[in-house]
Structures are given as structure tokens and as C-alpha cells.
C-alpha positions as CSV (number, residue, x, y, z in Angstrom):
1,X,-99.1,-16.0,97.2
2,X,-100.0,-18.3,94.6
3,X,-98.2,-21.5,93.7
4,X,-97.4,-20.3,90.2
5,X,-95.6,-17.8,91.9
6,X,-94.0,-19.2,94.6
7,X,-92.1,-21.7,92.5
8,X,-90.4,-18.7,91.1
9,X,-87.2,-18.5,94.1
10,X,-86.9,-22.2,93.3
11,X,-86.8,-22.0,89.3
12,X,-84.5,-19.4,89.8
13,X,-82.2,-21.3,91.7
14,X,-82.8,-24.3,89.7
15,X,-82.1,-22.3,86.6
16,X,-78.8,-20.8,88.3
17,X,-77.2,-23.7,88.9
18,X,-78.4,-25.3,85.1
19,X,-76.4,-22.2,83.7
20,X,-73.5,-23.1,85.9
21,X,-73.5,-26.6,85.3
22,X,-73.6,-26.3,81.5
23,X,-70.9,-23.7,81.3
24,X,-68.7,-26.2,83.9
25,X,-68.6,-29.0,81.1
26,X,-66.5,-26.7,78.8
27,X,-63.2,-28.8,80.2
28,X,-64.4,-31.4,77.9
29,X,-64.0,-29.2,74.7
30,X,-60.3,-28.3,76.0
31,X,-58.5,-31.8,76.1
32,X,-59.1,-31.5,79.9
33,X,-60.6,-34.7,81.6
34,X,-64.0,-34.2,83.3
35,X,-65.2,-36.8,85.8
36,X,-68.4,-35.8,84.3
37,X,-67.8,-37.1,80.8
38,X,-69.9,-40.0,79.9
39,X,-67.8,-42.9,80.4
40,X,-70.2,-45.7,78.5
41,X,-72.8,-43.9,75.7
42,X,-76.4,-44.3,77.4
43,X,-79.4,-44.3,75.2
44,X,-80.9,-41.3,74.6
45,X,-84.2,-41.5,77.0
46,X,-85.2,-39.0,79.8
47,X,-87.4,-41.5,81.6
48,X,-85.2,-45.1,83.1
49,X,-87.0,-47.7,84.8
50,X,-85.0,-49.1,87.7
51,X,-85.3,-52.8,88.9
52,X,-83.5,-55.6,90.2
53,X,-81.2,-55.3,93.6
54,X,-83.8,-56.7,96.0
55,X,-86.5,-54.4,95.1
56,X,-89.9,-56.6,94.5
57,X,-91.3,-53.5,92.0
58,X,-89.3,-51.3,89.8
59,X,-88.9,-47.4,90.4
60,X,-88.1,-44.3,88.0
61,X,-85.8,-41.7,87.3
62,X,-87.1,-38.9,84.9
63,X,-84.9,-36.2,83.5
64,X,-86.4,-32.6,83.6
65,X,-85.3,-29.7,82.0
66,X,-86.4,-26.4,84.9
67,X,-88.4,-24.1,82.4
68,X,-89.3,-24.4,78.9
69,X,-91.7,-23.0,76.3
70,X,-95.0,-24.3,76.1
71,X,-94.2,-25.3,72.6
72,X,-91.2,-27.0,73.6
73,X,-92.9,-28.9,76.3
74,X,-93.5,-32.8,75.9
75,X,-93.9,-36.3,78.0
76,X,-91.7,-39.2,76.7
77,X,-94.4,-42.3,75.9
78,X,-94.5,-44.1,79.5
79,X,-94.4,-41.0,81.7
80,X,-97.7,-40.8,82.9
81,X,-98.0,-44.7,83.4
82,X,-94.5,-44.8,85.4
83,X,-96.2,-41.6,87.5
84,X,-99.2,-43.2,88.0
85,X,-97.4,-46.2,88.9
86,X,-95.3,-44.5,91.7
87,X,-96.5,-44.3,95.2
88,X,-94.6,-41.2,96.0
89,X,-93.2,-38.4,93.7
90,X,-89.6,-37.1,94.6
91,X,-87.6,-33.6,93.3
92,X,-84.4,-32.8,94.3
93,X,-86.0,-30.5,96.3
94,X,-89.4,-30.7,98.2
95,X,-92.1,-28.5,96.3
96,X,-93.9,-28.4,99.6
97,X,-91.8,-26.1,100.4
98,X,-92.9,-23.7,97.4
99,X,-96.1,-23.2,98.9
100,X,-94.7,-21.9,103.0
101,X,-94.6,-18.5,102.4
102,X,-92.7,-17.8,105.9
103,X,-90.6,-20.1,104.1
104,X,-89.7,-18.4,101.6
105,X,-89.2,-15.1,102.7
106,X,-86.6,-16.5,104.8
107,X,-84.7,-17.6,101.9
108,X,-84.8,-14.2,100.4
109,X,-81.8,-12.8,102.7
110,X,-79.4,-15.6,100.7
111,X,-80.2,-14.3,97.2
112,X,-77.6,-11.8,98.5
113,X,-74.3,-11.6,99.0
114,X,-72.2,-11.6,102.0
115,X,-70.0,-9.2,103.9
116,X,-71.9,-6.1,101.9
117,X,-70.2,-7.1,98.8
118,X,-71.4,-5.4,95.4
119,X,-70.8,-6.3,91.5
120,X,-69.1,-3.2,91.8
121,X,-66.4,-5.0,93.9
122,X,-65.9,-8.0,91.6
123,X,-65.4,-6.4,88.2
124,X,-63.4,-4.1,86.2
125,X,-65.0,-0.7,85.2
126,X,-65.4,-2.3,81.4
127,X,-66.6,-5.1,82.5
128,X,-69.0,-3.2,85.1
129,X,-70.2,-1.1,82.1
130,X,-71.0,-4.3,80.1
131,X,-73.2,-5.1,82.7
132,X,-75.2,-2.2,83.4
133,X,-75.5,-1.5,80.1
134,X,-77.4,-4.7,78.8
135,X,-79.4,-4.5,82.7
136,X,-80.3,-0.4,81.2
137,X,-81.5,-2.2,77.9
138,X,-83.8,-4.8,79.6
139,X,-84.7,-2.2,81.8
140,X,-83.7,-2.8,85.3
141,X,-81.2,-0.4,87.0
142,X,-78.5,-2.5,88.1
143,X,-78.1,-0.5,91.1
144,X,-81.0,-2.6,92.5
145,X,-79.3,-5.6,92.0
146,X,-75.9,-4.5,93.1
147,X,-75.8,-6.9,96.1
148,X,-77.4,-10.1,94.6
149,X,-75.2,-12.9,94.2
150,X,-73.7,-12.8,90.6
151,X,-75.0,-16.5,89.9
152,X,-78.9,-14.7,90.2
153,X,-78.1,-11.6,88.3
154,X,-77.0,-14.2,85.2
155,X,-80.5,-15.4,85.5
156,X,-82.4,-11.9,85.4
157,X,-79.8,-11.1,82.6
158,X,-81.1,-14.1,80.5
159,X,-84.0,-13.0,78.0
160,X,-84.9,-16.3,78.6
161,X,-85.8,-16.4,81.5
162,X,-89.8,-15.4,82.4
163,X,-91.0,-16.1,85.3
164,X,-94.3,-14.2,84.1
165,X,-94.5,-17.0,81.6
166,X,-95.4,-19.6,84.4
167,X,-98.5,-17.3,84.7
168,X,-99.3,-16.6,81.1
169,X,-99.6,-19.8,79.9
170,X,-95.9,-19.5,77.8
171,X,-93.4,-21.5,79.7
172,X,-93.9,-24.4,81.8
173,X,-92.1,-26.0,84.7
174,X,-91.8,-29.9,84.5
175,X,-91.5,-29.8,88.4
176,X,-94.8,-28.1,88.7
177,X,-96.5,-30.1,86.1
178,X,-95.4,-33.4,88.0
179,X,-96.2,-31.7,91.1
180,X,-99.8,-30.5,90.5
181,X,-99.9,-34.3,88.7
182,X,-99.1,-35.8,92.3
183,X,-101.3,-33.4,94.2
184,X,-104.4,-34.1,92.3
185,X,-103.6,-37.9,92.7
186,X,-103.0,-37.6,96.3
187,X,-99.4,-39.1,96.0
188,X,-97.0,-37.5,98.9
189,X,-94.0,-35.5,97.7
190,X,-90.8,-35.3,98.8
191,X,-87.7,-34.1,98.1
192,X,-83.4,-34.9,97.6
193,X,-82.1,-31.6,99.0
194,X,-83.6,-28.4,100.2
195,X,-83.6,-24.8,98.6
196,X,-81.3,-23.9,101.9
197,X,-79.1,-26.3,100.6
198,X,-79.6,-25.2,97.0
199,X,-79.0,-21.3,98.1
200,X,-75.9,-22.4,99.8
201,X,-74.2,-24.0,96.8
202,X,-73.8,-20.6,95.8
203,X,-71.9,-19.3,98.8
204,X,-69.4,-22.1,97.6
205,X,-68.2,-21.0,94.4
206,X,-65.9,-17.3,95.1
207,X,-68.3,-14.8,93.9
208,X,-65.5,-13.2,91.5
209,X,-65.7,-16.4,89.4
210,X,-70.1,-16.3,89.2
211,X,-69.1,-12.7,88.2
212,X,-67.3,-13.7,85.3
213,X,-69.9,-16.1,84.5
214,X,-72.2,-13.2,84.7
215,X,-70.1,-11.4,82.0
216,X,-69.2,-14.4,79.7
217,X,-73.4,-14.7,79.6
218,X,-74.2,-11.7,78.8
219,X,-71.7,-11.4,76.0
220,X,-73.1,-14.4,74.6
221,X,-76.5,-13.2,74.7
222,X,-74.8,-10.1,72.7
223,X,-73.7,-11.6,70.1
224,X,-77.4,-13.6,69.5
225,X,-76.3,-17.0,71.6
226,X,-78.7,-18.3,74.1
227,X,-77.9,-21.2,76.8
228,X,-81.4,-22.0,77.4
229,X,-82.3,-22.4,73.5
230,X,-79.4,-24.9,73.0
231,X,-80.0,-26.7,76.3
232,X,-84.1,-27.4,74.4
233,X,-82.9,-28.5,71.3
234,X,-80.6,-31.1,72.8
235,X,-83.3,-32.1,75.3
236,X,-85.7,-32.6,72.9
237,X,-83.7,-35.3,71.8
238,X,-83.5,-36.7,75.1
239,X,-79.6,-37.2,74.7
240,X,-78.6,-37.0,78.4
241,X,-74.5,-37.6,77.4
242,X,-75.1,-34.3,75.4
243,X,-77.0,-32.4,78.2
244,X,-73.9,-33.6,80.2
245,X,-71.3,-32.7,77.5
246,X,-72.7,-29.4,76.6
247,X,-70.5,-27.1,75.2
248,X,-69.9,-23.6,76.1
249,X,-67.6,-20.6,75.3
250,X,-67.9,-19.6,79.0
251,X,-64.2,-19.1,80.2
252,X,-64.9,-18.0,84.1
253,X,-63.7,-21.6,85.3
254,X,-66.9,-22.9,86.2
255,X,-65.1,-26.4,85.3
256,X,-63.5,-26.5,88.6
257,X,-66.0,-26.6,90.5
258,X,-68.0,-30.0,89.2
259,X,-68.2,-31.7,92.2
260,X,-70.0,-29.4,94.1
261,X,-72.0,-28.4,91.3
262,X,-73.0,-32.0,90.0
263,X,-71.0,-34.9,91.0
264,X,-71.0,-34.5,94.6
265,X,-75.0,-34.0,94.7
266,X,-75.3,-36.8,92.5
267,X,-73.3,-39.3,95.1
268,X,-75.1,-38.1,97.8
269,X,-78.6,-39.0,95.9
270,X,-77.9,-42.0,96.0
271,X,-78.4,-43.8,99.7
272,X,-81.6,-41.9,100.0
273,X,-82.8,-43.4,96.5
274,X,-82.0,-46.5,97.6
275,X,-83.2,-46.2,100.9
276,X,-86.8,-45.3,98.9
277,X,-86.9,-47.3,96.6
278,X,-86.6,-50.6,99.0
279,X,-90.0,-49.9,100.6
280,X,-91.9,-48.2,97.9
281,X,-92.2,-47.4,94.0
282,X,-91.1,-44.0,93.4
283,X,-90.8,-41.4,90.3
284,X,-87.9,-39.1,90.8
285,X,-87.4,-36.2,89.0
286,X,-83.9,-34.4,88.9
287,X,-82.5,-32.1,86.2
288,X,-81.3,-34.1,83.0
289,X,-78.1,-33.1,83.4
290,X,-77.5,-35.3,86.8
291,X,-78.5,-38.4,84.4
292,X,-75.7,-39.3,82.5
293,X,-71.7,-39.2,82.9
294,X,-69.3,-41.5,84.8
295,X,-70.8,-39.9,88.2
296,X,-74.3,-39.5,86.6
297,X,-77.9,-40.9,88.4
298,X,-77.7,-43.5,85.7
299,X,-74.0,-45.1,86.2
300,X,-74.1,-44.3,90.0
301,X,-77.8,-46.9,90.3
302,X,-75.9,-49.5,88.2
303,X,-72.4,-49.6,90.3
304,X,-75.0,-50.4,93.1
305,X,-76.1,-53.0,91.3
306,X,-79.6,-51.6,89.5
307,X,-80.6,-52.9,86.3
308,X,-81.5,-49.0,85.0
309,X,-84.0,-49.5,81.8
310,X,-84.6,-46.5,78.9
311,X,-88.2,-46.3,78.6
312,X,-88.3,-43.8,76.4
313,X,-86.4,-42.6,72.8
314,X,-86.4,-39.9,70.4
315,X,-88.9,-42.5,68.2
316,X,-92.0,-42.1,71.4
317,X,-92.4,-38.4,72.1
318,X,-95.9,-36.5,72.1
319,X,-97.7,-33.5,74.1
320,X,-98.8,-36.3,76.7
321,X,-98.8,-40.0,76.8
């Protein structure tokens, strides 16, 4: 199995719970308060140095976005520099483990749900129908995906997601880009969490409610919209309060679920950043949407007394440094 496809499960996973977490900040949009509202505007950068507190050489947090076209794709001015810099490259999760095979395959047994349940059990017959018919249309029988955990099946659904693209040159993955970076430099790799831990965030969130989700999407996608599209434009900015703040029509009640999606992850980030950074220089790289907010990377480093640094803008973007 090559590496190109092995990081499929993970972007998969990563995308999932990207699609959750942007549909979750629709509280915002309703009057309703979100602990992940941005509770002081940060400057719009994906790459932050970090510094002071003790540590004797600075560190840095770099905001990725899981797949995007190869158009689309582009290093903020200091990225390779603040890489190069780094003695050891950290993801939230280990892309070591992409390339275990036995690994993997023991993962695939989560992508399904539990207890024998089925999409059947989860939706109405018109709702059902909406399904099935847009899986008929993008030709995949939906009775082969009957079992898998709704959260996936909105993934498959999205035409914008290709995992073939990571072979044909289309899409890129800024984890694998900073990975094979790393590798050829020899800088070890480590990771925040593990794709177990990943998998099991879905198990956490009632499967009737990633059903819904599963529904709003694809009635989105309907009617022309597309999550991933408005998730690039506003990362191409490198606004991380808007990546945060994202709106979405989504109505399944992702919103309730924050912590464990976001906030909670976030938090426990933290210790083991810090526990890092005091003995090393390090580049992390975590989704851009765990950057900004009141409970965001960002604020969370600077209540534990960081000085966190934008070293990049909207003004200093190119293909490569």
C-alpha cells in the first residue's frame, strides 16, 4: 500500500470531522452563544510563532486546511523557514501511523456502526430516498454503505471529496506535504491524538444526529452549495476567526456537540505542547479551525502565558516560500 494511499482513512476522518465542525458553528448565526466564538479578533495568519514562558527558542503552530486543489494550494511566506527551523514536526495525529498497514486495517471495523445499525434505521423513507438517490447519481449503491457511520457517508457524498486526486496530481494534503517535507529532512514526527481516538469521536455524537447532517449536506450539494469550496475561499485569506465562525444552513444540531468536537481537543492540546515545546523547537500542524476562538490553540497558548506571533498575512502568500 502506498503512502498516497494510506493517508486516505485519515483524510477521511480528518475531513469528517472538518464537515462537522463547520456545520457546529451555526449557533453563532442564531443569537445562541458559542464558546467557540472568537472572543478577541486575531490577525488573519495561518502560521504563529510562539515564544516567551521559559522557552530559550520559539516554536510554531501552522493552520492546515485536510485536502485542497492543487490550485488552491499555497505556503504563507515563513513556512518553510519555521519548518526547517523545527527539530520535530507534530499533527494531531501521527502520520507514522499512515504507513502500518496492520494498522490500518484494524481501524476499518470502526468506519462502521455499532449494534448492526443501518441508515435505514435512522431516517425517514423521504429522507432515505434523498439519500439513495444522490449515492444512485454518483454511482455507488447505498446498500454498500448501509452500515457505515453516517459522519463517513457525508464524506463519500461530497463531490468534493477525491481521494484519487491525492494520486493524480489534483488535490493535495498539507499533512502529507509537511510530512514527506520532514521525512526527507530526517525530522522525527509525532502526533496530538491517534486515528483510534479520531474514529471514536464519532461513536460520541448519536448516530441519528450524523444522519441528519448526512441529509442537510446533501441537500446543500443539491441546490449547488459546497462546504469544502467556502471552507478554501475563506482559508485563502488565512482568516482563522472566519474558519471558526463559518456559517452553515446545517440544522442537525451539530452545535451541541463543540466540546467534543473542538474545544475539548483543543484543551487537551495544550500540556503536551507545552510539554514539547520546553525541550525542543517544534512545527505543529492542526486543522485551522482549532486556531482561533475563545478556546482556540491561539488564546489557549496565551492564557498560559505564550507570546503567540502572526508570521504570516493575506499581503505574503505564494506556491512556496
Amino acid at each position: 500500500m502506498s503512502l498516497r494511499n494510506s493517508l486516505f482513512l485519515s483524510l477521511l476522518v480528518f475531513f469528517g470531522l472538518s464537515q462537522i465542525a463547520c456545520n457546529a458553528t451555526k449557533d453563532i448565526v442564531q443569537g445562541k452563544e458559542s464558546s467557540m466564538a472568537p472572543s478577541i479578533e486575531l490577525e488573519n495568519a495561518l502560521l504563529w510563532e510562539v515564544s516567551g514562558n521559559g522557552l530559550t527558542e520559539p516554536s510554531y503552530v501552522y493552520g492546515t486546511i485536510h485536502i485542497i486543489g492543487s490550485d488552491d494550494y499555497f505556503l504563507p511566506k515563513g513556512t518553510l523557514s519555521a519548518i526547517d527551523a523545527a527539530d520535530e514536526v507534530i499533527f494531531e495525529i501521527d502520520m507514522n501511523e499512515m504507513t502500518d498497514m496492520t494498522s490500518q486495517m484494524g481501524l476499518l471495523k470502526d468506519i462502521f456502526m455499532n449494534d448492526d445499525k443501518s441508515l435505514k434505521d435512522l431516517l425517514s423513507d423521504e429522507d432515505y430516498k434523498v439519500v439513495s438517490a444522490h449515492f444512485e447519481k454518483m454511482g455507488l449503491p447505498l446498500f454498500m454503505f448501509e452500515r457505515m457511520k453516517p459522519m463517513f457517508l457525508t464524506v463519500f457524498a461530497s463531490t468534493d471529496f477525491d481521494p484519487s486526486g491525492l494520486q493524480n496530481g489534483s488535490m493535495k494534503s498539507y499533512e502529507f506535504e509537511f510530512f514527506e517535507m520532514a521525512s526527507k529532512s530526517g525530522k522525527p514526527v509525532s502526533g496530538l491524538e491517534t486515528i483510534a481516538f479520531q474514529m471514536g469521536i464519532f461513536d460520541k455524537i448519536p448516530y441519528d444526529k450524523q444522519a441528519q447532517m448526512l441529509v442537510e449536506s446533501i441537500k446543500n450539494a443539491d441546490l449547488g452549495g459546497s462546504e469544502l469550496a467556502e471552507m478554501v475561499h475563506i482559508y485563502k485569506t488565512q482568516n482563522i476567526d472566519a474558519m471558526v465562525s463559518m456559517i452553515s444552513d446545517d440544522d442537525s444540531g451539530m452545535g451541541d456537540y463543540e466540546d467534543i468536537l473542538v474545544d475539548g481537543r483543543n484543551k487537551n492540546w495544550i500540556p503536551l505542547m507545552m510539554d514539547k515545546m520546553k525541550v525542543k523547537q517544534v512545527f505543529f500542524a492542526v486543522g485551522a479551525g482549532h486556531l482561533g476562538g475563545k478556546n482556540g490553540v491561539i488564546n489557549l497558548l496565551k492564557d498560559q502565558g505564550y507570546t503567540l506571533t502572526p508570521l504570516s498575512n493575506t499581503n505574503g502568500t505564494s506556491k512556496s516560500n
